[in-house]
TIKEBA-866125 format. One record per residue (C-alpha): x, y, z. Coordinates in steps of 0.5 Angstrom, whole numbers, plus 500, padded with zeros to 3 digits. Each point is the difference from the previous one (the first is absolute). Example, Ala and Ser with C-alpha at 12.3 -4.5 7.8 and 13.67 -1.06 7.14 Angstrom:
BEGIN
px	py	pz
525	491	516
502	507	498
This chain:
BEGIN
px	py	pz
518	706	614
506	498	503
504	502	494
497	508	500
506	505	502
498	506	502
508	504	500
505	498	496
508	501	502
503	508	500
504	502	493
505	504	505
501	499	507
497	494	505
493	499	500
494	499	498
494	504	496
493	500	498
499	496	493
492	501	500
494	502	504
500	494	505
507	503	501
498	507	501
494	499	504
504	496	504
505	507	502
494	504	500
497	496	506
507	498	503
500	508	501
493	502	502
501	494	506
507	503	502
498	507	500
493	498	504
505	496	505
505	507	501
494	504	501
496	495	504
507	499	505
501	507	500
493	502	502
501	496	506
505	502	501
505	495	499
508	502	500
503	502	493
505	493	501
493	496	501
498	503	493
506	498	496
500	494	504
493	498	497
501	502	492
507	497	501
496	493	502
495	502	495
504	499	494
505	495	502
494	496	500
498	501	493
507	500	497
499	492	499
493	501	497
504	505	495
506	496	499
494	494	498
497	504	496
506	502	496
501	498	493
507	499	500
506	501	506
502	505	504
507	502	500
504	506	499
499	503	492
505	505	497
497	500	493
């Protein structure tokens, strides 16, 4: 299992993108847990700093799980 990725380096750009399911379920939960954490944070009330704030959170804490689970490095790519 440690060998399984689940993105593989971007052909342009920098980054990475879902190589299979487990990649895409990974995105599509990711996107449910920010869309649920906005609407609940705006649902109290919370400034739109505090928004921000928390999905900026969010996702610099996934971006290692991402970079692990990346097939290949990231670095810029022109063609």
């Amino acid at each position: 299992m440690a060998g399984d990725k689940w993105f593989r380096p971007k052909r342009f750009g920098y980054g990475a993108t879902p190589d299979n399911w487990k990649g895409w379920a990974f995105m599509v939960v990711y996107i449910a847990i920010v869309v649920a954490l906005s609407l609940i944070l705006i649902h109290k009330g919370a400034a739109a700093w505090l928004v921000i704030l928390a999905v900026l959170a969010l996702t610099g804490a996934t971006i290692p799980l991402i970079k692990a689970k990346t097939d290949g490095d990231w670095r810029w790519r022109w063609h």
